[in-house]
C-alpha positions as CSV (number, residue, x, y, z in Angstrom):
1,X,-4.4,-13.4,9.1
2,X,-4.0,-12.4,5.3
3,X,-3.2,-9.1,4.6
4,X,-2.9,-7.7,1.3
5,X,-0.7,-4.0,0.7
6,X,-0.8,-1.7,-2.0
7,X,0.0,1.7,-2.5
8,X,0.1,4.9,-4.9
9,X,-3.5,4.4,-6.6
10,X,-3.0,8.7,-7.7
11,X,-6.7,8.5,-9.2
12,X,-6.6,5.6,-11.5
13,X,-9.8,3.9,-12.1
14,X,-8.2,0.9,-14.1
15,X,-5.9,-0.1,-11.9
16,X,-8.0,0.7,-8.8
17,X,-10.5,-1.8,-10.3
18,X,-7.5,-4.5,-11.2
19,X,-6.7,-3.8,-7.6
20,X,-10.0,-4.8,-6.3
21,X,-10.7,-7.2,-8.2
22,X,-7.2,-9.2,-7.3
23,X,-8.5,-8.6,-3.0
24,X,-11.4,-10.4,-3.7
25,X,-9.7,-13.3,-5.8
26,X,-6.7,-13.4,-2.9
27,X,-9.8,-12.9,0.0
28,X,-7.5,-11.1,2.2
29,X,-8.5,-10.0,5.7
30,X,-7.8,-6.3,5.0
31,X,-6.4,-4.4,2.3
32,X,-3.8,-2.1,3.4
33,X,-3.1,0.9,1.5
34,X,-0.5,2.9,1.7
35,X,-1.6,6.2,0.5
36,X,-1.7,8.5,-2.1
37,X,-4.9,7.2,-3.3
38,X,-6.5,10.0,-5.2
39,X,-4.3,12.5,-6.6
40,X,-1.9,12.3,-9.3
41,X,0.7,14.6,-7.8
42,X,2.1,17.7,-9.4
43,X,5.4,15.6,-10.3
44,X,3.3,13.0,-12.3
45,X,1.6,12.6,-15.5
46,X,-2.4,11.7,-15.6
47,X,-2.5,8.3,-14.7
48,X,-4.3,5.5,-17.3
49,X,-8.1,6.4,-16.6
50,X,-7.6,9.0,-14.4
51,X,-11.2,9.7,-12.5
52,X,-10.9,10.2,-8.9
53,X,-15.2,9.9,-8.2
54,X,-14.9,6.5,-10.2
55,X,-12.4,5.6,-7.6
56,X,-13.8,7.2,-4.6
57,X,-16.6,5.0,-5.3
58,X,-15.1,1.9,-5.8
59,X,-13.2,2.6,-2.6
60,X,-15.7,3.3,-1.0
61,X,-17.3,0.3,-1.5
62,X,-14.8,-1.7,0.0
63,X,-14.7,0.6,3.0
64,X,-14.6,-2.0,5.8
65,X,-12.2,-4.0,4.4
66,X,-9.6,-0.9,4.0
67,X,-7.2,0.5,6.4
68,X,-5.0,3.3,5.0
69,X,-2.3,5.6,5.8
70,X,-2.0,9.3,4.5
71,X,0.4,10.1,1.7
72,X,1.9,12.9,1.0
73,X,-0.8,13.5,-1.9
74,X,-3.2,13.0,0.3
75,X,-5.5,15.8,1.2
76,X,-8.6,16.9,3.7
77,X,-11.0,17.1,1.0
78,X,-10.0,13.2,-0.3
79,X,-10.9,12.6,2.8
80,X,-14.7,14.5,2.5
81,X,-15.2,11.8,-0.1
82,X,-14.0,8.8,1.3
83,X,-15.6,6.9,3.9
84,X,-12.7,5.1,5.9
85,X,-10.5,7.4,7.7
86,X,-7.5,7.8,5.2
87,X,-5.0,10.7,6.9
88,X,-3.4,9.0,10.0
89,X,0.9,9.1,9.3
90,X,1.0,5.3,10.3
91,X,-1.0,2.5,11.6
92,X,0.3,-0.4,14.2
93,X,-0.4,-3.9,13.2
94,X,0.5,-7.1,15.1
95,X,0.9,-10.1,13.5
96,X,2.5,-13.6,13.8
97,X,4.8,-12.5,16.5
98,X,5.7,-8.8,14.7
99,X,4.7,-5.5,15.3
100,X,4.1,-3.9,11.9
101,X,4.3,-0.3,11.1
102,X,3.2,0.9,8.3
103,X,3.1,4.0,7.0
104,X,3.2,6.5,3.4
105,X,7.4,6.8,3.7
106,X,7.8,10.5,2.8
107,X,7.5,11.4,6.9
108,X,8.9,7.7,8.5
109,X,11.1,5.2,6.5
110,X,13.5,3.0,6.8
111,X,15.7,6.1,7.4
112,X,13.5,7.8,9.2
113,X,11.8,5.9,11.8
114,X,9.7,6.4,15.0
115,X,10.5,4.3,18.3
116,X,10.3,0.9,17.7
117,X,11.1,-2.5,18.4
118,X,13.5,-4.7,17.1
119,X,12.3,-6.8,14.1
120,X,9.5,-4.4,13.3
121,X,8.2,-4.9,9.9
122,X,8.0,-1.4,7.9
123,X,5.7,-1.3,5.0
124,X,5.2,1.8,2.9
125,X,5.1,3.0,-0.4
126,X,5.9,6.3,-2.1
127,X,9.0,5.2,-4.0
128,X,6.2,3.3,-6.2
129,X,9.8,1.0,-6.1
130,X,9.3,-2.8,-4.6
131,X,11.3,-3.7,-1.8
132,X,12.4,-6.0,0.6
133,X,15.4,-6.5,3.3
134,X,16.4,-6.1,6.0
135,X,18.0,-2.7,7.1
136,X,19.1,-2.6,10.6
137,X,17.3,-4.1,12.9
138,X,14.1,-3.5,11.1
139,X,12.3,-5.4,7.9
140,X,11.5,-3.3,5.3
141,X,9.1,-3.9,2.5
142,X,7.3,-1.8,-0.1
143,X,4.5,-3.0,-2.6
144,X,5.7,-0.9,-5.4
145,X,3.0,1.2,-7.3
146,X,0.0,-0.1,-8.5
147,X,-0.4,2.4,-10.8
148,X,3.0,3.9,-11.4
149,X,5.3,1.9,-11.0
150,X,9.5,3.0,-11.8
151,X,12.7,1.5,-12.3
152,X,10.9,-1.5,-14.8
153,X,8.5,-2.6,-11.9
154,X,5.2,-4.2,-12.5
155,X,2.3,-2.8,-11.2
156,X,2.3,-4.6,-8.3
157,X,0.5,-5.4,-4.5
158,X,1.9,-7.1,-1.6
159,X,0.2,-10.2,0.2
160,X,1.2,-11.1,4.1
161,X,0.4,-14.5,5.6
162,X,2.1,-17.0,7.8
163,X,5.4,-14.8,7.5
164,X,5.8,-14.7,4.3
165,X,5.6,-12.0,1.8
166,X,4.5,-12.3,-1.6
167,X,4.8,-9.8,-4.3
168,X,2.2,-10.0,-7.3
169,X,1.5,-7.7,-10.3
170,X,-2.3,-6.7,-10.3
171,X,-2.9,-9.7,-12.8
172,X,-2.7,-12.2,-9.3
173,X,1.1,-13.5,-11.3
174,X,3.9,-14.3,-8.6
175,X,6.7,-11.7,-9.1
176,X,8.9,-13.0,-5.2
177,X,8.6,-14.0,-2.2
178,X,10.4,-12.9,1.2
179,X,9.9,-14.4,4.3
180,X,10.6,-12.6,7.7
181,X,11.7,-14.8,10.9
């Protein structure tokens, strides 16, 4: 199973289109997002090519390819528009051996997290800051933003196969790997 993570779209055409186009060059299973898909956010400044019905569209299109979380820009009426179900606070995967969890971050993080087992992999995004370790008894990963990203990131995804985890900017370029055991 290939799964491919991203996160923190906030309504930006270009890099929602650099985003699709980079799942159908890495022909992942599913394309994970992590939330805040639409919306810029009150904190942030208009995104590069900032039009939320370009996107909804585009999205839309891939609809059965997409699972996706709710972030905490994430409204009802985003999800009037788009045609996967977008406002769950986190979804269960199982993969390779590991329960996944992945979720936005602003409710459940890798401070803050629900029951679980040990050696859960946690994916989620909101920092819009790439991440991986281990923290507890728990992996932790984030894809970064693919739109905004901060501290000197790279507008980045995540891609998940055979238990290892590669980070890529939206251009397909190798920016790590981590594998889990």
């Amino acid at each position: 199973m290939k799964y491919m993570f991203a996160s923190d779209l906030h309504g930006s055409y270009r890099y929602g289109r650099e985003l699709m186009e980079a799942f159908e060059k890495e022909k992942a299973n599913k394309l994970i997002l992590c939330g805040d898909l639409l919306y810029h956010g009150a904190r942030n400044d208009l995104p590069e090519e900032y039009n939320t019905k370009a996107l909804t569209n585009l999205l839309n299109y891939y609809k059965n390819s997409i699972l996706c979380v709710r972030g905490n820009c994430d409204a009802e009426i985003d999800q009037m528009v788009l045609e996967f179900p977008i406002m769950a606070d986190y979804i269960e995967l199982y993969a390779d051996g590991h329960d996944f969890l992945v979720t936005h971050g602003h409710l459940f993080n890798e401070h803050s997290m629900i029951p679980h087992a040990p050696g859960t992999v946690l994916v989620h995004g909101h920092t819009h800051v790439k991440a991986a370790e281990k923290v507890g008894d728990i992996w932790y990963l984030n894809p970064g933003s693919v739109t905004m990203p901060k501290d000197d990131d790279k507008h980045s995804y995540l891609i998940y196969e055979n238990r290892l985890f590669t980070f890529k900017d939206v251009n397909g370029s190798v920016i790590s790997t981590f594998k889990i055991d």
